[in-house]
C-alpha positions in Angstrom: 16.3 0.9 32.7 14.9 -0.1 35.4 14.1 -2.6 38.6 10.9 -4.5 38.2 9.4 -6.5 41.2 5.9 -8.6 41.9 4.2 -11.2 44.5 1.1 -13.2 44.3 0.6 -14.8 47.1 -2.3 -17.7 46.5 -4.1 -17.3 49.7 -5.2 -13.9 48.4 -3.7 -12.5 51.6 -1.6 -10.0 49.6 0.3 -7.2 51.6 1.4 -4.1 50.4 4.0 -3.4 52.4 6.1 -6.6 51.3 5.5 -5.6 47.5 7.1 -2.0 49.3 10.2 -4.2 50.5 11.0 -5.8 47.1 10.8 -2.4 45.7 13.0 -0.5 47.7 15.4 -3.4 47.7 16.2 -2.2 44.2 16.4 1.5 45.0 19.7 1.6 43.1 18.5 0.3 40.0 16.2 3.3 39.2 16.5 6.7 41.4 14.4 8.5 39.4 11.1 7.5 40.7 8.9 4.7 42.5 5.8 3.0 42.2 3.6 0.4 43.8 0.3 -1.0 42.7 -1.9 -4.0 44.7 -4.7 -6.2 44.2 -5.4 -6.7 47.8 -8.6 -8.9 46.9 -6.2 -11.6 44.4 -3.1 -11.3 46.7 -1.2 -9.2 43.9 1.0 -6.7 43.7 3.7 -5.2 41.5 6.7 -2.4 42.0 8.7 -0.8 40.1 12.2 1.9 40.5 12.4 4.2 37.0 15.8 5.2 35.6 14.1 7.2 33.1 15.4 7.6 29.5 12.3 7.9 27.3 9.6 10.0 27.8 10.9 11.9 31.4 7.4 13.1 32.0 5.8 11.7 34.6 3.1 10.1 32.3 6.1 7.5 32.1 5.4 6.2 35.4 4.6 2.9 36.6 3.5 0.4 36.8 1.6 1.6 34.2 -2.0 0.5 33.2 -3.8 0.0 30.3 -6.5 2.2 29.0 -9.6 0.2 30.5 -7.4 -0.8 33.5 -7.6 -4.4 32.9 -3.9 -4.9 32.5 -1.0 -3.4 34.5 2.6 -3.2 33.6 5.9 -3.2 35.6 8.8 -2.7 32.3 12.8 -2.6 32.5 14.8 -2.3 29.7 14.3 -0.3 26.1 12.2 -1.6 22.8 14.3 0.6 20.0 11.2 -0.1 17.5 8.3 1.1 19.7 7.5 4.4 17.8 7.0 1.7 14.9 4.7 -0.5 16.6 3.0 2.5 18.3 1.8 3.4 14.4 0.9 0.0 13.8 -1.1 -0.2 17.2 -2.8 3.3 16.5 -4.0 1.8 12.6 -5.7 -1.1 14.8 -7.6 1.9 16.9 -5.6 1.8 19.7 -5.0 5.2 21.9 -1.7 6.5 23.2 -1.4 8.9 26.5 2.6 8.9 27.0 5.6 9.1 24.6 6.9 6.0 26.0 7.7 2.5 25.0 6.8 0.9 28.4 3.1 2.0 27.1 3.3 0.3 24.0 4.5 -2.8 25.4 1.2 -2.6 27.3 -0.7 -2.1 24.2 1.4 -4.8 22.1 0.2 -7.6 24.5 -3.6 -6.4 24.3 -3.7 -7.1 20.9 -1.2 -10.4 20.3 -0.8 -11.5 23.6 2.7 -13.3 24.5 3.3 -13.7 20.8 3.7 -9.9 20.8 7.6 -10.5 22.1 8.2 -11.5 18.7 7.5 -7.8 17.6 10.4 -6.0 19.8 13.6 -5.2 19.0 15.7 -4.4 22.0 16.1 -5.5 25.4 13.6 -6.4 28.6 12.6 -7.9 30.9 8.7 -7.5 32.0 5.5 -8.6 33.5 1.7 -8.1 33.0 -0.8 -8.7 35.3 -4.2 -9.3 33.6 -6.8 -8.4 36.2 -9.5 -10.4 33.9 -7.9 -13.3 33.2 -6.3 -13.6 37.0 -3.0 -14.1 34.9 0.6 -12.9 35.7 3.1 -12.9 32.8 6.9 -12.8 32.6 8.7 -11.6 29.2 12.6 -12.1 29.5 14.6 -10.6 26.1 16.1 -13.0 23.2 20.0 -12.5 24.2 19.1 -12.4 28.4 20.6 -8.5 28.3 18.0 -7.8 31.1 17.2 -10.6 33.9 14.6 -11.7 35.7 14.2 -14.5 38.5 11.3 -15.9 39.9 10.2 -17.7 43.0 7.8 -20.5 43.5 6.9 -22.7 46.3 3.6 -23.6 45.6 2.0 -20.8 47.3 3.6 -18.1 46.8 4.5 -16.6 43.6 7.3 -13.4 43.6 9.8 -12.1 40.7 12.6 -9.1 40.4 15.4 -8.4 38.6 17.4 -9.0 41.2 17.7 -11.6 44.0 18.0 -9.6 46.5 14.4 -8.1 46.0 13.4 -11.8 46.2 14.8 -11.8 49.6 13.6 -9.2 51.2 10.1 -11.2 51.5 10.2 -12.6 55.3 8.8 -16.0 54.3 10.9 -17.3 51.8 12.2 -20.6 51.2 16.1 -19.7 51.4 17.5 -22.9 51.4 20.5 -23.3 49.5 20.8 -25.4 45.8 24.6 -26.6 47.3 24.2 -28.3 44.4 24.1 -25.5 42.4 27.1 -24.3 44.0 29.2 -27.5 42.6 28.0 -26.3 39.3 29.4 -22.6 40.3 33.5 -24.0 41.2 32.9 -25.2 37.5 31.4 -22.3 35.3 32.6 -19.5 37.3 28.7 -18.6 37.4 25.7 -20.4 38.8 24.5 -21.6 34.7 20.3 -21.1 34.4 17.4 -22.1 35.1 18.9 -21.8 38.3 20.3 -19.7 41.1 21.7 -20.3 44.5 18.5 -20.8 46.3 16.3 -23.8 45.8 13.2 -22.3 45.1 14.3 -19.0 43.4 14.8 -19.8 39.3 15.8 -17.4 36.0 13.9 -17.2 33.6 15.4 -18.3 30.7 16.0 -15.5 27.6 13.7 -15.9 24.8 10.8 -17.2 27.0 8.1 -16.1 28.6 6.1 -17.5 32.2 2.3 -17.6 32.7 0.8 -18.5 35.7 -3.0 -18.2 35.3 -4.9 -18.7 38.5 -6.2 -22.0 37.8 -3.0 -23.1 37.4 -0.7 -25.3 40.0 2.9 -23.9 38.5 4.3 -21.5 36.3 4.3 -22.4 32.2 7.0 -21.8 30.3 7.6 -21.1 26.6 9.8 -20.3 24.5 9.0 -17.7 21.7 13.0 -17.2 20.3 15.9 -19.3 19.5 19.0 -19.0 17.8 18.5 -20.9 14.5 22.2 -20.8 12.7 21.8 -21.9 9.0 23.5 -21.5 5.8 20.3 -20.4 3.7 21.7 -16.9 3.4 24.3 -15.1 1.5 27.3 -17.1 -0.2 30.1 -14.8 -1.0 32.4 -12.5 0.8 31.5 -9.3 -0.6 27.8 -9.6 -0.3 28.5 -10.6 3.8 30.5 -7.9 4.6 28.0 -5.4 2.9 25.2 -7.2 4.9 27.3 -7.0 7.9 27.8 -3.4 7.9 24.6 -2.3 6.9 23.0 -4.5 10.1 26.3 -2.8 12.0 24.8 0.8 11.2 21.1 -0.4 11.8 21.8 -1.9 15.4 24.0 1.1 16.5 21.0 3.7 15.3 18.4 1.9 17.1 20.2 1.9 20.0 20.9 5.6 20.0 17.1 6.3 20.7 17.2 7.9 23.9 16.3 11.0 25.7 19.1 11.8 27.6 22.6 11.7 26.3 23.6 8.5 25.4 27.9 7.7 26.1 29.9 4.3 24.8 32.5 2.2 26.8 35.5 2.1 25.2 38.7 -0.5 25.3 40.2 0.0 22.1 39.3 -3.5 20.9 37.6 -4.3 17.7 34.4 -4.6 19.3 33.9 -1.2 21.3 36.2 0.4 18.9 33.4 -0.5 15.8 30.5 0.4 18.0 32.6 4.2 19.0 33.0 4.6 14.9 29.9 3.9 13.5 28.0 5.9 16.4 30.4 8.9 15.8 29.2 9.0 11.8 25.7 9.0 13.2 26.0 12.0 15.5 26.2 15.4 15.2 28.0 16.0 18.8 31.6 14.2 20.0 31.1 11.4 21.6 31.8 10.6 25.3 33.8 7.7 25.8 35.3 6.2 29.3 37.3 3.5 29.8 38.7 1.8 32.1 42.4 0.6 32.7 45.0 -1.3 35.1 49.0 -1.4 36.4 49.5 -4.0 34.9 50.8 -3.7 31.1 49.4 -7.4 30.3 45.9 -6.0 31.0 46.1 -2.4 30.4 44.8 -1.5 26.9 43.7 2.6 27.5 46.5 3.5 25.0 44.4 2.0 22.2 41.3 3.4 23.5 42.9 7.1 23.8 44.2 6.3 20.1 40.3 5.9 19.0 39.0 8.5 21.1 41.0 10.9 19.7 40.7 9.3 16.1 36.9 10.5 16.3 36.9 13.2 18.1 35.7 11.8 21.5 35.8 13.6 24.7 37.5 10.5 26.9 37.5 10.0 29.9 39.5 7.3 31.5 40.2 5.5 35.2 43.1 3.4 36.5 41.5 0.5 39.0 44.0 -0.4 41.6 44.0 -4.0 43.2 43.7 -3.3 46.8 41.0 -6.6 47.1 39.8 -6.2 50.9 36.9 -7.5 52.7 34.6 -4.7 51.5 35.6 -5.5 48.0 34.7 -8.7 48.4 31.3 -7.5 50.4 30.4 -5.6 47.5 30.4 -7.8 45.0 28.5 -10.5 46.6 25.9 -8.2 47.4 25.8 -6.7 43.8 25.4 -10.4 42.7 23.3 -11.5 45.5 25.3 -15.7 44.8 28.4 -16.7 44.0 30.0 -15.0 40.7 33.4 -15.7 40.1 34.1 -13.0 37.6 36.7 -10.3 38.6 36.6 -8.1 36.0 33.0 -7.3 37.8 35.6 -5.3 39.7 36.8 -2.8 36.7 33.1 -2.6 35.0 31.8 -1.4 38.6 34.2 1.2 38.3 34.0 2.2 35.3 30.2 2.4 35.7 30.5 4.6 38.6 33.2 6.7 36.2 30.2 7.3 33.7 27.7 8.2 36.1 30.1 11.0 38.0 30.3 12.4 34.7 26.1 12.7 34.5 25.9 10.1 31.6 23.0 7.9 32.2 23.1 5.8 29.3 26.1 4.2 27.2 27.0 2.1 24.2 29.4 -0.9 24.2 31.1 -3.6 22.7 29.4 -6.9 24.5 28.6 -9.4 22.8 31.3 -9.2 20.2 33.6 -12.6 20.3 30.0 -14.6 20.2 28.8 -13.0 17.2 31.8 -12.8 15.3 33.8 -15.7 16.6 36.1 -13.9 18.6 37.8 -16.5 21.6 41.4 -18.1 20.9 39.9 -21.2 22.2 37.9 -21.8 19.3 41.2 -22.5 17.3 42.8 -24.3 20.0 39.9 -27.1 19.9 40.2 -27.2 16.4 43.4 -27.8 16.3 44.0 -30.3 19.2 41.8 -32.2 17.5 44.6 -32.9 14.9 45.6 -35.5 18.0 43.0 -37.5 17.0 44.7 -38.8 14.5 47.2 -40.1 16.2 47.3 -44.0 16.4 46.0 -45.0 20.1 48.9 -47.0 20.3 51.8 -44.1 20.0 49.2 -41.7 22.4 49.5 -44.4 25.0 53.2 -44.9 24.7 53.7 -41.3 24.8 51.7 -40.9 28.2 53.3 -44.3 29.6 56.9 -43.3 29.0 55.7 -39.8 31.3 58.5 -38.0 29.3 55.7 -35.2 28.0 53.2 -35.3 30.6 53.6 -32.0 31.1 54.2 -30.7 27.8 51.8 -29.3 25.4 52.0 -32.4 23.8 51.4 -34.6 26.7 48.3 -32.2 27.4 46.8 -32.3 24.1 47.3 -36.0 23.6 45.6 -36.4 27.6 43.0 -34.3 26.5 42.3 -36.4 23.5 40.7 -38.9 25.8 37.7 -36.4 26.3 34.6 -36.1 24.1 35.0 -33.0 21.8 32.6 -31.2 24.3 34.9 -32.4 27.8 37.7 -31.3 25.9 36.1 -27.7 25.2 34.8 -27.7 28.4 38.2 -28.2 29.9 39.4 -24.8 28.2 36.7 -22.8 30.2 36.5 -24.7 33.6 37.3 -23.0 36.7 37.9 -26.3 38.8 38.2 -29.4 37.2 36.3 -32.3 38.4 39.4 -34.1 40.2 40.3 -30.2 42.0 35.9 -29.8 43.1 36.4 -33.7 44.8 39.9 -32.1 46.8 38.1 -28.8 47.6 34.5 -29.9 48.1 32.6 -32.1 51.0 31.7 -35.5 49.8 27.5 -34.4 50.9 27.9 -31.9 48.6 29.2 -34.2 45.5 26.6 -36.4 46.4 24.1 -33.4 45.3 26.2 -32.9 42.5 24.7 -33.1 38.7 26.5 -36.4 37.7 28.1 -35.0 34.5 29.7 -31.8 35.5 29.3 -30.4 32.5 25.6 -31.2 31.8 25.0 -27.2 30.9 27.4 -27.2 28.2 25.8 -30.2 27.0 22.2 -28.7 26.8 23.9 -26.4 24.2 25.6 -28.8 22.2 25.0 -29.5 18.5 26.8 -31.9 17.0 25.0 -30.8 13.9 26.5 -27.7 13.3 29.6 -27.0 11.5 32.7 -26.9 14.2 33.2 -23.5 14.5 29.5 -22.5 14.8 29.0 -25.5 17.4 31.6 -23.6 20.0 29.7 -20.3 19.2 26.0 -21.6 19.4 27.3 -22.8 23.2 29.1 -19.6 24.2 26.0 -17.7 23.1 23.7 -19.9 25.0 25.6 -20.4 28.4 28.9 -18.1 28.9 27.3 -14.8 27.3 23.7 -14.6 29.4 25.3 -16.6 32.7 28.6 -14.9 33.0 29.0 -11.6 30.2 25.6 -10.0 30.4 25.1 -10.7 34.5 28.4 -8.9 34.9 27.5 -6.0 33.4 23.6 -5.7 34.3 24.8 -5.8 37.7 27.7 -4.0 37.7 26.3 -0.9 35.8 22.6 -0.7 37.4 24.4 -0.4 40.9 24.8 3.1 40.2 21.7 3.0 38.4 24.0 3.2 34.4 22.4 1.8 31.6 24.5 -0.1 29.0 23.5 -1.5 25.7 24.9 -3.7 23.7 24.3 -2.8 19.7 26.7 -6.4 18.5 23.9 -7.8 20.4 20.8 -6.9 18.2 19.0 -9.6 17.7 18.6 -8.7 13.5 22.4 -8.4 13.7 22.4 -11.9 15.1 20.6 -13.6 12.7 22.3 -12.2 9.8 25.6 -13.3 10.9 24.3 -16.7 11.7 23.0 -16.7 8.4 26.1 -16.3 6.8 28.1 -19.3 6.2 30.9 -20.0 9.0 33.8 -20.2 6.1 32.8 -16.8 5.5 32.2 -15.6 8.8 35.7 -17.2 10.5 39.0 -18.6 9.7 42.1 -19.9 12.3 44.1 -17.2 10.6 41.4 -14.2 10.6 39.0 -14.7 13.7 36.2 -12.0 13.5 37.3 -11.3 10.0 33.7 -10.9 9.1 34.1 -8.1 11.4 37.0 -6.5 10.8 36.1 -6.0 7.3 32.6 -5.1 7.7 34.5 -2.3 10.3 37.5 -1.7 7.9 35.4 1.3 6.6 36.0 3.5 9.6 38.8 1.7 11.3 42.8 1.4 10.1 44.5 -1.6 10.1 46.5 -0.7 13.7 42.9 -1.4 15.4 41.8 -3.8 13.3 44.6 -6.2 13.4 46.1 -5.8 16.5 46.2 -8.9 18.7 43.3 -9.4 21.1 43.5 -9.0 24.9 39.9 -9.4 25.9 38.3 -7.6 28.8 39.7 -8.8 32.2 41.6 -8.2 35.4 44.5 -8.9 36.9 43.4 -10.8 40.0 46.5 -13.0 40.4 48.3 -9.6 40.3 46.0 -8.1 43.3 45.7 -11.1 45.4 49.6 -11.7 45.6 50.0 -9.5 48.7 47.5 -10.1 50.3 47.3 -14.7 49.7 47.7 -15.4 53.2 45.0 -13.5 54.2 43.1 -15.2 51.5 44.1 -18.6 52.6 43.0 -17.9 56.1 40.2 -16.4 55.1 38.4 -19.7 53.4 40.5 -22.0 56.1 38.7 -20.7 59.0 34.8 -19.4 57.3 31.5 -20.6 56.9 31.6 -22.6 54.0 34.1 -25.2 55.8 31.9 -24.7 59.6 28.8 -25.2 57.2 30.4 -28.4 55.8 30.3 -27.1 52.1 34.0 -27.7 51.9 35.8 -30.5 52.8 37.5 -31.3 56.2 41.1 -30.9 54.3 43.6 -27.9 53.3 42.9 -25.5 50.2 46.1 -25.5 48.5 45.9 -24.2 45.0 49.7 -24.3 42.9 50.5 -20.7 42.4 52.1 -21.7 39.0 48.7 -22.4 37.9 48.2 -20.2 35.4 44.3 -20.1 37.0 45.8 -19.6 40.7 44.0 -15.9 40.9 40.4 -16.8 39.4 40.2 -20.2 41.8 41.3 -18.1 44.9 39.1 -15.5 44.1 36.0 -17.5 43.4 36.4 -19.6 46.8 36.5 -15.7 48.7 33.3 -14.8 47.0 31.7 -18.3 47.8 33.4 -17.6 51.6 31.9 -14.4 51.5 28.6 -15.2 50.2 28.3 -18.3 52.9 29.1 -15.3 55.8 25.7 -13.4 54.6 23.7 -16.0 54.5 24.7 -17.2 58.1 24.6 -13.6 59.4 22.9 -13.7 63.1 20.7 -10.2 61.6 18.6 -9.8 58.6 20.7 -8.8 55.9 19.6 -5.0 54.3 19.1 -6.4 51.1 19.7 -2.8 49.5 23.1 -2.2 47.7 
């Protein structure tokens, strides 16, 4: 893996030296080597930072060009089927100078073009610049594994995988999307197309962006969507055969490497099926690291020592301590580069950095999981609040009049019926709810608001899928690219640790959504597609213990230290700056959310600080 960046600047006034700064801004991402290449005459130029895995030689640097130099290449990420297309591209004539996939990428597009996406199984994030055609072109990955942003102002055209590289460019628009924010105190994330900053977008996964020179704007298009269907297979045995056969597939690909390649471990289902199957494909033990906490709600390394030793792993594990300070907080906004409200960013830094003392570049893991296979408690929760439903309007009313279960789960569930079926899923996820943003935020910022707060969610919402599959379909398409897969990217590539998640092959993926969702889920058995498909190589202690999920425990850590917290957002930037409202921040701390809410105001406080810093900020991690 790596850190791609690029710039066209339309006045054909292109300088190498900025191309230079976007580069080294993403030092971190690849140590291993560097590259520049310019078009001085078109204004063009592209960078690149290699973490080399495939093909170490130098033949694998880049940017890379093609054969006849008409086409140049700046790659991150891995294609697990290149050797495959390689042949395919050698039948056609086509000659090969390196052992390396970023080379057959280069290829691929000669000969199909943007359709040649389709071909790749793995995950990337790329762009081409076709010297004939005056054409720069963006490829993002099916799942969004590996990001990309873009900028465009009409005039200038620049893209990196991270925004930081974006902003190393002197003459950038940096205005803030404060809308954009709002959207942030509700999904924990800032949800795609866009980012913090105006004029700085992501590229959606599954899509591609062409800008041809004769063109005013980018042009989108999307060459991948999930498709769930029920065409497939229709009884239990013949899924979980399928299942595990895909299981072994995606876990092989992903073990083509050149270095060493490691697995995150928790002890859950997910990382604990990913450890077995790659044990019974490997000749050597296994590495395995994990991460764990003081905390005995959130600590699960017990179970992961239980696998690790169940396969013969050599484990290595880390206890995180909650001492949240300034320079956490400093660190994670800059790892982020805008506001991200997910603390368990906290543990999978660490953990990274774990790997990488140990001289693992490259590890396996579990992400990816509870979308595939239906993993999230909520999921039976909205199911079965919708029981209320049924409950004549009369006796709801009377119930919620007579204020003698407003606050029971009853009272909550029968309030809650009052929503839409997606408002009452969205109100399982929310950070702040709508009635908490108009306490916390300024009323100019509401006024840039979206008007439906949870217009995302809705983008993703098909009423004409089965229940079940309708709560997946959105998790894939909003929590798991915006929130799961930027956690990690981020996380691990800051010490320059590539992770790849085999649940999230995208062969894997459509099989399982092939697969009818009465055989895939049930309220009683959630992932029991899974866990039978896994059964094979896992006991029933793994497979059927309850599930804890990944996170940390921020309430926990922040307890000591809430006044400072309190004081902290009280007295910063985002209330000078008029983000946040004239009044008080007072959050219950019997809120069961109390840590994640305090937590994501610091990182928005923290973010605001940067971007009203009196110097430039080093955009390097």
């Amino acid at each position: 893996m790596c850190g791609i960046t690029g710039l066209w600047d339309r006045t054909g006034t292109g300088d190498a030296s900025a191309v230079i700064a976007m580069r080294d801004a993403l030092s971190h991402r690849g140590p291993d080597d560097a590259g520049v290449e310019t078009w001085p005459e078109h204004g063009v130029g592209l960078g690149h930072t290699r973490l080399a895995i495939l093909d170490l030689s130098p033949m694998g640097h880049q940017p890379m060009y093609s054969h006849d130099s008409s086409l140049c290449i700046t790659y991150n990420g891995e294609v697990y089927n290149f050797k495959e297309i390689r042949r395919e591209l050698e039948q056609l004539g086509y000659k090969f100078r390196s052992e390396s996939d970023t080379e057959v990428l280069l290829q691929a597009y000669q000969e199909w073009g943007e359709a040649s996406a389709c071909r790749f199984r793995g995950m990337f994030a790329y762009a081409i610049w076709d010297t004939y055609r005056r054409q720069m072109v963006l490829f993002r990955d099916r799942v969004g594994i590996k990001p990309l942003y873009y900028y465009w102002d009409g005039r200038t055209f620049a893209f990196a995988s991270e925004i930081k590289a974006i902003l190393a460019l002197q003459a950038v628009n940096r205005e803030p999307d404060v809308g954009a924010i709002s959207d942030y105190l509700t999904y924990l994330y800032i949800p795609a197309p866009k980012s913090a900053y105006k004029f700085i977008k992501k590229l959606l996964p599954g899509h591609t962006l062409s800008l041809p020179h004769d063109q005013g704007s980018p042009i989108l298009r999307r060459y991948w969507r999930l498709e769930p269907s029920e065409s497939g297979i229709q009884n239990r045995t013949d899924a979980i055969h399928a299942v595990r056969d895909e299981l072994k597939s995606a876990v092989q690909a992903h073990l083509v490497s050149d270095v060493p390649v490691g697995v995150l471990l928790s002890g859950g289902i997910d990382s604990s099926t990913v450890t077995a199957v790659m044990s019974d494909q490997l000749s050597d033990p296994v590495h395995s690291f994990s991460v764990g906490f003081n905390s005995q709600l959130h600590d699960e390394t017990e179970y992961a020592r239980e696998v690790a030793e169940m396969f013969g792993a050599s484990h290595t594990e880390k206890i995180v301590d909650g001492d949240i300070a300034e320079d956490i907080l400093d660190q994670t906004v800059r790892m982020y580069d805008e506001p991200y409200a997910d603390s368990s960013a906290i543990p999978t830094h660490q953990v990274s950095a774990l790997v990488r003392s140990q001289g693992v570049k490259v590890v396996l893991s579990g992400d990816g999981g509870d979308e595939v296979f239906g993993g999230y408690a909520r999921y039976r929760t909205w199911l079965n609040r919708r029981l209320i439903d049924r409950t004549p309007l009369s006796l709801r009313r009377t119930i919620l009049r007579s204020g003698m279960v407003s606050d029971s789960l009853l009272g909550r569930s029968i309030r809650q019926a009052r929503l839409d079926p997606l408002q009452r899923y969205a109100s399982y996820v929310e950070l702040f709810t709508t009635d908490e943003k108009s306490r916390i935020i300024s009323p100019d910022v509401s006024g840039q608001a979206e008007d439906d707060p949870y217009w995302y969610f809705r983008q993703h919402w098909r009423p004409d899928l089965d229940s079940v599959t309708r709560l997946q379909y959105l998790d894939f398409n909003t929590y798991l690219p915006d929130d799961i897969l930027t956690k990690v990217d981020r996380a691990s590539m800051a010490v320059a640790l590539e992770v790849r998640p085999p649940l999230l092959d995208h062969m894997l993926i459509e099989k399982v959504f092939s697969i009818p969702s009465r055989l895939r889920w049930s309220a009683t058995n959630q992932k029991g597609l899974l866990k039978d498909a896994a059964r094979q190589w896992l006991p029933d202690s793994i497979l059927n213990r309850p599930k804890r999920g990944f996170s940390s425990p921020i309430a926990n850590w922040l307890g000591p230290n809430k006044d400072w917290a309190f004081d902290y957002i009280a007295h910063g930037e985002a209330r000078k700056s008029g983000l946040l409202g004239p009044g008080s921040v007072t959050i219950d701390p019997m809120d069961g959310a109390w840590g994640p809410k305090i937590w994501a105001l610091l990182v928005l406080e923290t973010w605001m600080r940067r971007q009203s810093s009196v110097t430039p900020v080093d955009p390097r991690i």
